[in-house]
C-alpha positions in Angstrom: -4.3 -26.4 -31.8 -1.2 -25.1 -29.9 -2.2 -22.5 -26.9 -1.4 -19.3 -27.6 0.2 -17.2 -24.7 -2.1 -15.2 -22.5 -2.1 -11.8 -23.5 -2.9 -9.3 -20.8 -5.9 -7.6 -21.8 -6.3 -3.9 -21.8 -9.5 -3.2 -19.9 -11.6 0.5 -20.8 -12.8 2.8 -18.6 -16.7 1.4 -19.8 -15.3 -2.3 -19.7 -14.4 -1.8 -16.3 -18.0 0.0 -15.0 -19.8 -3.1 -16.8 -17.6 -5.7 -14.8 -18.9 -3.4 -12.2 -22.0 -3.7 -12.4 -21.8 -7.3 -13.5 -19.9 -8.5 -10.0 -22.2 -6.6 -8.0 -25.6 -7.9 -9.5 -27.1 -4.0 -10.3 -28.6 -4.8 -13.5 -31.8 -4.0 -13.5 -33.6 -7.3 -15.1 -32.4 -10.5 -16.0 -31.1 -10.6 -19.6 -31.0 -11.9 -23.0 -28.6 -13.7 -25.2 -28.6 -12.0 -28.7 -30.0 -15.5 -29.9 -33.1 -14.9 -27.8 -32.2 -16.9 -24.8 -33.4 -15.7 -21.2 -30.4 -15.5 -18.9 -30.7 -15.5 -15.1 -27.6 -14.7 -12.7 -27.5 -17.0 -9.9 -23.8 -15.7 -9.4 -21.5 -13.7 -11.2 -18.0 -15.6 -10.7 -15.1 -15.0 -8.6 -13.4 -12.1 -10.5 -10.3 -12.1 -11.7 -8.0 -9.0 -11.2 -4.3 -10.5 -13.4 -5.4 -8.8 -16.0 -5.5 -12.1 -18.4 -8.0 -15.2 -18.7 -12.0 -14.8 -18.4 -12.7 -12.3 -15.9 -15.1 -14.4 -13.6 -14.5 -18.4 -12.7 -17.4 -20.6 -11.7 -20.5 -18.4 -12.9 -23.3 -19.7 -11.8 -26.8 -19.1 -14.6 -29.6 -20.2 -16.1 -29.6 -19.8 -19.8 -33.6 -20.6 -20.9 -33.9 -22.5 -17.4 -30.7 -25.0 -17.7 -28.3 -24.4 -15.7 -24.8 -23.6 -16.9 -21.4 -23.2 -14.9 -18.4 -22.2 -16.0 -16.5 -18.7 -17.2 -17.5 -15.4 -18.0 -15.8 -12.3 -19.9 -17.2 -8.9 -19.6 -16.2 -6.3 -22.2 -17.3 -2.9 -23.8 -17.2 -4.9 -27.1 -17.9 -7.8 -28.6 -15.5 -7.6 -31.1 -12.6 -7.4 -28.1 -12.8 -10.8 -27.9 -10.5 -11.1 -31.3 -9.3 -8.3 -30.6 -7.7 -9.6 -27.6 -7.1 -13.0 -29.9 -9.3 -15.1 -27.1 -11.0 -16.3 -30.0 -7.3 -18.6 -30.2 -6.7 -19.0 -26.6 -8.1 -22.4 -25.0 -8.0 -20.5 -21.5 -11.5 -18.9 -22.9 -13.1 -22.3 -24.2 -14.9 -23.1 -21.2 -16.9 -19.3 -21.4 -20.4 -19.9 -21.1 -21.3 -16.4 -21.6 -19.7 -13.2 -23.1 -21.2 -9.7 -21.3 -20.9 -6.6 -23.0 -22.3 -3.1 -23.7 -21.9 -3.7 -27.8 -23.2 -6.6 -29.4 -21.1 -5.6 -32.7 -20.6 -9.2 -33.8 -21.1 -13.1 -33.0 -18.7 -14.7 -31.2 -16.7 -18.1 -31.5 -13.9 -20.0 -29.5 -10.8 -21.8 -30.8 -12.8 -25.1 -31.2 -15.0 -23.3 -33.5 -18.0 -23.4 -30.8 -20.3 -20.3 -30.7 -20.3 -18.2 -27.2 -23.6 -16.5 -26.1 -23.4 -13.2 -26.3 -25.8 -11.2 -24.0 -26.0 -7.0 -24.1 -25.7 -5.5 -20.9 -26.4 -1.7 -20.3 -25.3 0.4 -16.9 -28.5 1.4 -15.3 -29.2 5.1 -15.5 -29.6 5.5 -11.3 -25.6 3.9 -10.8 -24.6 5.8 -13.6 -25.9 9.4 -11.4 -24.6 8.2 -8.5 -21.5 7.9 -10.4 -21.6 11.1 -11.4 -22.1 12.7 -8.0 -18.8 10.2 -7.0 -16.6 12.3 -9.5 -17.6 15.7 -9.1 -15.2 17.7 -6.8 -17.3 17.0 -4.1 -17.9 13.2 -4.6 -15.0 12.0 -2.1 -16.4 14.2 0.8 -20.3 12.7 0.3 -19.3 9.2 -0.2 -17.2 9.8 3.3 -20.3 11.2 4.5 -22.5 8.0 3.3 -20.4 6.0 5.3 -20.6 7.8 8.5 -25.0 7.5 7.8 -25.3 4.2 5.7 -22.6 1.9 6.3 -23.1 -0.7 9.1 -20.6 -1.4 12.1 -20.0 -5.1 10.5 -19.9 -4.0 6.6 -17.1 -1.4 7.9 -15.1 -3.8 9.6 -15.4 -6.5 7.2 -14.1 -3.7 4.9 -11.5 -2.5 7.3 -9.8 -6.3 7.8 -9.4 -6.6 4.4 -7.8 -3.7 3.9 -5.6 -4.5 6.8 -4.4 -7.9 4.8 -4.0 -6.0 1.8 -1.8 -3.6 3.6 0.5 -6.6 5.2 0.5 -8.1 1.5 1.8 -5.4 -0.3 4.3 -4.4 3.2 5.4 -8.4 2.0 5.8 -7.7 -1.6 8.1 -4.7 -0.7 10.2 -6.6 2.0 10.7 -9.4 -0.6 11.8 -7.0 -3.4 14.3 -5.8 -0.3 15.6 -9.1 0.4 15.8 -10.2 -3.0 17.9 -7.4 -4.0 20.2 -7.7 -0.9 20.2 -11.4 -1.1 20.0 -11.6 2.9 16.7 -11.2 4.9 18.5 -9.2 7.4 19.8 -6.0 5.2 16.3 -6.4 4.3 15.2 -5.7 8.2 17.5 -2.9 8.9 16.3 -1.2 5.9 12.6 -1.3 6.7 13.6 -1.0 10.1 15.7 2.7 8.6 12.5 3.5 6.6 10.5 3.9 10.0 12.3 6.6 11.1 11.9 8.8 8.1 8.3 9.1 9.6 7.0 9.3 6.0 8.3 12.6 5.2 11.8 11.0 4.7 10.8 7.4 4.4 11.9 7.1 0.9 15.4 9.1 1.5 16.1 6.9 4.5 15.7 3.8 2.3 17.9 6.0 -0.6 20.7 6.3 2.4 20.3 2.5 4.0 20.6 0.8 0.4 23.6 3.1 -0.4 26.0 1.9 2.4 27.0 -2.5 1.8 26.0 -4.0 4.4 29.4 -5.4 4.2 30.8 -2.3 5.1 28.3 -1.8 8.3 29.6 -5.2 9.2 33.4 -4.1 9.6 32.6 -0.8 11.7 29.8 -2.6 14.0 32.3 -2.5 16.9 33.0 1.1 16.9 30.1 3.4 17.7 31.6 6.4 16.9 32.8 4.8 13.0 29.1 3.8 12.6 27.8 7.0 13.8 30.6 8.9 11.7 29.3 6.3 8.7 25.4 6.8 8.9 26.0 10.7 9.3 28.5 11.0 6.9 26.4 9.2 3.9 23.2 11.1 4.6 25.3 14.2 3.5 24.8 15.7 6.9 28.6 16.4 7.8 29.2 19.4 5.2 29.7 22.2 6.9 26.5 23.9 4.5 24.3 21.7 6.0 24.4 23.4 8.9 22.9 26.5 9.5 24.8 29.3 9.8 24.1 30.3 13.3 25.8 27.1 14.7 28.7 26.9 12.5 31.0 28.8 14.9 30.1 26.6 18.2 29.7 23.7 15.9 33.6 23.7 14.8 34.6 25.0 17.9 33.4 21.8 19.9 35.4 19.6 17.3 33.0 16.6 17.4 32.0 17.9 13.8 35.1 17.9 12.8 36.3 15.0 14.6 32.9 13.1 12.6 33.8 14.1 9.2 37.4 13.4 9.1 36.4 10.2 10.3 33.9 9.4 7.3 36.5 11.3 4.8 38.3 8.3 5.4 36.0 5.6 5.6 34.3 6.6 2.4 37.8 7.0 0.3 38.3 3.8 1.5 35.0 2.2 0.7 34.5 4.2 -2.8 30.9 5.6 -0.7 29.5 8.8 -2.1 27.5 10.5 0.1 23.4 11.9 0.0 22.9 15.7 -0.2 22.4 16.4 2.9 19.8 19.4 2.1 17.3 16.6 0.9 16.1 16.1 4.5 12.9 17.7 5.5 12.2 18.4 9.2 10.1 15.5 11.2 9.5 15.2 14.5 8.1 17.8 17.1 9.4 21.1 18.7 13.0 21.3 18.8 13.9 17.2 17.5 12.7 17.9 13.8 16.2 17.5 13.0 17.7 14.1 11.3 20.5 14.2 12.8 19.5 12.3 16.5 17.7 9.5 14.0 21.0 8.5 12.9 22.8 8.6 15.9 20.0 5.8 17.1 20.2 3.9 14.4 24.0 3.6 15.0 23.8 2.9 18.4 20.9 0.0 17.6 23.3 -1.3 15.2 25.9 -1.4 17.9 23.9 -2.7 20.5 22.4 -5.8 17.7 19.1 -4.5 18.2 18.6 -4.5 14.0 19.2 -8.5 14.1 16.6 -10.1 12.3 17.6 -13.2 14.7 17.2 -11.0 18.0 13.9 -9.5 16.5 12.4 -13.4 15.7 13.2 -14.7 19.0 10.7 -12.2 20.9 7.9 -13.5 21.9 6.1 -10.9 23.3 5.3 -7.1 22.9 7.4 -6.6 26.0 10.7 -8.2 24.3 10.2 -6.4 20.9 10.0 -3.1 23.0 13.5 -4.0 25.3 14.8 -4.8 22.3 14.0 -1.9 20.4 14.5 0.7 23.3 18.2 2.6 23.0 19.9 5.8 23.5 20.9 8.5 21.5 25.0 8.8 21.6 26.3 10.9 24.1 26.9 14.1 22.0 23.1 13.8 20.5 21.2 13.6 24.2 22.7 16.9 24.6 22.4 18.4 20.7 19.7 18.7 18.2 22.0 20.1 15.7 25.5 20.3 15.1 26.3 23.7 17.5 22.9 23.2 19.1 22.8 22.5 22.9 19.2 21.8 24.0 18.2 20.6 26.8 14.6 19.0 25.8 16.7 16.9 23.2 15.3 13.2 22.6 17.7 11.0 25.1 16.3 7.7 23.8 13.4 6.8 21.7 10.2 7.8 22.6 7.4 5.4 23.4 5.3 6.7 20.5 8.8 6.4 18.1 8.7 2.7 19.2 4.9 1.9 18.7 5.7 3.2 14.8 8.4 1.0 14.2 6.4 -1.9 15.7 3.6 -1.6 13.7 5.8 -0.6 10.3 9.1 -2.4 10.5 8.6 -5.6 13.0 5.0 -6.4 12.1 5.1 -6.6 8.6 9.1 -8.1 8.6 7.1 -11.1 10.4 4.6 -11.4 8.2 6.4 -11.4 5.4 9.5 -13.9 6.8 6.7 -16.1 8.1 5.0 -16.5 4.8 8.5 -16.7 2.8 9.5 -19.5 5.5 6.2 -21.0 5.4 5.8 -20.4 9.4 2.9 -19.4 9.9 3.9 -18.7 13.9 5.3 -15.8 13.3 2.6 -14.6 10.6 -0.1 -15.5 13.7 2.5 -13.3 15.9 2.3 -10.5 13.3 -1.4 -10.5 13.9 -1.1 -10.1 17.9 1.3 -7.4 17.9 -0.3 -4.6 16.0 -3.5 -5.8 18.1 -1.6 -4.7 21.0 -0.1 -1.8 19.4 -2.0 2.0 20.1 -3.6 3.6 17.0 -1.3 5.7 15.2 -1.7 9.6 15.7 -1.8 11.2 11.7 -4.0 13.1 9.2 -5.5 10.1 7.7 -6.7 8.7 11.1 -7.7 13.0 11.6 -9.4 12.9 8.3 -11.4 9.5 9.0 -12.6 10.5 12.8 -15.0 13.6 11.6 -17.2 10.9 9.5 -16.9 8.4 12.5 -14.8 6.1 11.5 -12.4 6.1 14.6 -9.2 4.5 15.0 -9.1 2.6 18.4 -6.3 0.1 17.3 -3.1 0.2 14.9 -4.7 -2.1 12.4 -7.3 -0.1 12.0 -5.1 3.2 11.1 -3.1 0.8 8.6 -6.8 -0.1 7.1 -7.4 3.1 6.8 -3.9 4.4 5.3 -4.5 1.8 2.9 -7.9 2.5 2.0 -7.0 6.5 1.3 -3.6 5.9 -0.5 -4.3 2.9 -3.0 -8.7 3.5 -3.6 -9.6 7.4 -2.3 -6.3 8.9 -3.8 -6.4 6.8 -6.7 -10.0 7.2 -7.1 -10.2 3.1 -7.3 -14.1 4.0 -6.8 -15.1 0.4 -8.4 -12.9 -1.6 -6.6 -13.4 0.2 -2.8 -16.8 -1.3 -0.6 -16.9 2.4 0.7 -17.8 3.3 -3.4 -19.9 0.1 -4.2 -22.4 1.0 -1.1 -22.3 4.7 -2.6 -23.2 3.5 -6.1 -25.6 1.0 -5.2 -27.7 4.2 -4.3 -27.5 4.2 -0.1 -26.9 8.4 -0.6 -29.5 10.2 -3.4 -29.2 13.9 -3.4 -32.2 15.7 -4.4 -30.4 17.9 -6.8 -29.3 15.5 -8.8 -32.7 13.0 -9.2 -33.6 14.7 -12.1 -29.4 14.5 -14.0 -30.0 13.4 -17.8 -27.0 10.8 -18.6 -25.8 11.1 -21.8 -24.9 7.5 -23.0 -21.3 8.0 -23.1 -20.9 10.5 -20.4 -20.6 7.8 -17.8 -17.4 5.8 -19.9 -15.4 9.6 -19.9 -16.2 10.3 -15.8 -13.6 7.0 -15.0 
């Protein structure tokens, strides 16, 4: 029989609480086949996330004391198995045991074999503690659980994989960079521009470096004051109503504005550019340097100096060199200027020490990590690794948020664990995929108020 092509499964809310409990070992008792067979779990598979194929390889068990390995799929139905047509896909023939909460029908492979079917229900104490997890209070007590349950190794077991994750999905986004580009070094100085958008205007900087061609750069790179007319000019941040009206006199009186803007007037009718609007740009930065103005006036004068080579940036070998490299000036108008108009004279001269621990741990870091595994050299992943060791904890709300339940940030890849671990599981409420929500589940935190909860049977499948 000709395979048929995988179809990627679509996986319910009470599919994905059985796999739950299957992966984790939390049923209650060992099981039974619907043909009377005793099954013991000896283990539950490596599980598989794509989405397609049986959900865990290598299962170990014991079906009436023989030992069996091989596949196993875990679903709300039993009738999603030809629902999902695995009943004609050979990737399913070597399933030696079909999990699921509804035993609605016997099942059979594309050789025509039968698959033991075993009912599986979600005992009643995870099904509280799942519950309390999605009540507006859940996030805040299973924070609390893991500041009075969780060990010092479990968390940073937990935390080190989080930090992977992080570097793996920093990889995926500097390959999609480099991909569209078609050059590994646009692909730098656009990470490298996303850093200084210090998340507020980390999406807008990425807007404004994908909108110039790096071809155009290229041609300017040996004038400072073209570049700097270039990368102000295209963030929309040389109309006159971008700046406020309080400056507008001193600012055309000096004539740099001027001087700036009939400069990019002419680069961009040359070069077809059309410009960002410049009112997009939130403030960033402390005390009187929350403008973005000075951020592209170092970025020019990095692009000047080299210091975005992907080249120059691979052939440091030590925190010392990334930081001499990365160290620069603002130009001369900016160390006097926070704005267009604006003298001030605690304006950022050159970047900041805690600017350039940032763009280590977000724009060098992960560009290694993700040339190093594209280039199959794994030096500079291993050099990925001891740089954000050396690099100081990052100072934000998540790090903030994490401290009052103990879990302190003493190093940068710990902060990057933990920005991981609140945007892609807390924020997302991935409860059944985060270790933090497994120990909660598994019952480490009972409140008394809730020992005596009645769980409707299908109250659980609606809370996820």
């Amino acid at each position: 029989m000709a395979r048929i092509k995988a179809i990627s499964r679509t996986r319910t809310a009470k599919t994905r609480q059985l796999q739950f409990v299957w992966r984790h070992k939390m049923m209650k008792d060992n099981g039974q086949t619907t043909d009377g067979k005793d099954v013991e779990v000896i283990d539950p598979g490596l599980h598989n996330r794509r989405g397609y194929a049986p959900d865990y390889f290598n299962a170990k068990l014991k079906l009436n004391g023989v030992l069996w390995v091989g596949n196993v799929v875990v679903t709300e139905n039993a009738s999603d198995w030809y629902l999902n047509n695995m009943d004609k896909d050979k990737a399913y023939d070597n399933v030696i045991l079909a999990v699921v909460g509804n035993a609605d029908t016997d099942i059979i492979n594309s050789e025509g074999q039968p698959v033991s079917v075993m009912p599986m229900e979600i005992p009643q104490e995870v099904a509280k503690q799942y519950l309390i997890l999605a009540s507006d209070q859940g996030q805040t007590l299973c924070h609390q659980n893991v500041k009075e349950n969780i060990t010092r190794l479990t968390l940073r077991s937990w935390l080190c994989a989080l930090q992977t994750e992080r570097l793996e999905w920093q990889t995926e986004e500097i390959r999609r960079r480099a991909k569209e580009f078609g050059c590994w070094d646009a692909a730098y100085f656009v990470t490298l521009a996303r850093t200084f958008g210090m998340g507020v205007n980390g999406d807008l900087m990425e807007q404004w470096a994908k909108s110039i061609p790096m071809s155009v750069i290229e041609q300017r790179a040996d004038d400072l004051f073209q570049l700097e007319a270039l990368f102000l000019g295209q963030a929309g941040l040389l109309e006159l109503d971008t700046v406020p009206e309080r400056f507008q006199h001193d600012a055309l009186n000096e004539g740099y504005f001027a001087k700036l803007r009939n400069e990019y007037l002419y680069l961009a009718h040359k070069y077809s550019l059309q410009p960002l609007d410049g009112k997009q740009w939130k403030p960033m930065g402390k005390g009187n340097n929350r403008n973005p103005h000075p951020v592209f006036s170092f970025l020019s004068n990095m692009y000047y100096q080299c210091k975005t080579s992907l080249h120059a940036m691979l052939k440091c070998e030590t925190m010392t060199e990334v930081r001499n490299l990365l160290k620069v000036s603002a130009t001369p108008y900016w160390q006097t200027h926070n704005h267009f108009g604006a003298e001030c004279k605690t304006c950022a001269k050159q970047l900041s020490a805690e600017r350039l621990n940032l763009m280590v741990i977000n724009a060098v870091v992960p560009m290694l990590f993700a040339y190093g595994r594209e280039m199959a050299q794994e030096i500079y992943c291993d050099r990925a690794f001891d740089f954000i060791e050396q690099c100081k904890s990052e100072k934000n709300s998540i790090a903030k948020h994490w401290e009052q339940y103990d879990v302190k940030s003493e190093q940068a890849w710990q902060t990057q664990a933990l920005i991981q671990q609140q945007h892609e599981y807390c924020d997302k409420r991935q409860c059944l995929r985060c270790r933090f929500g497994y120990e909660f589940l598994k019952g480490t935190k009972k409140l008394e108020g809730y020992r005596n909860m009645v769980i409707e049977p299908d109250l659980f499948a609606e809370l996820y």
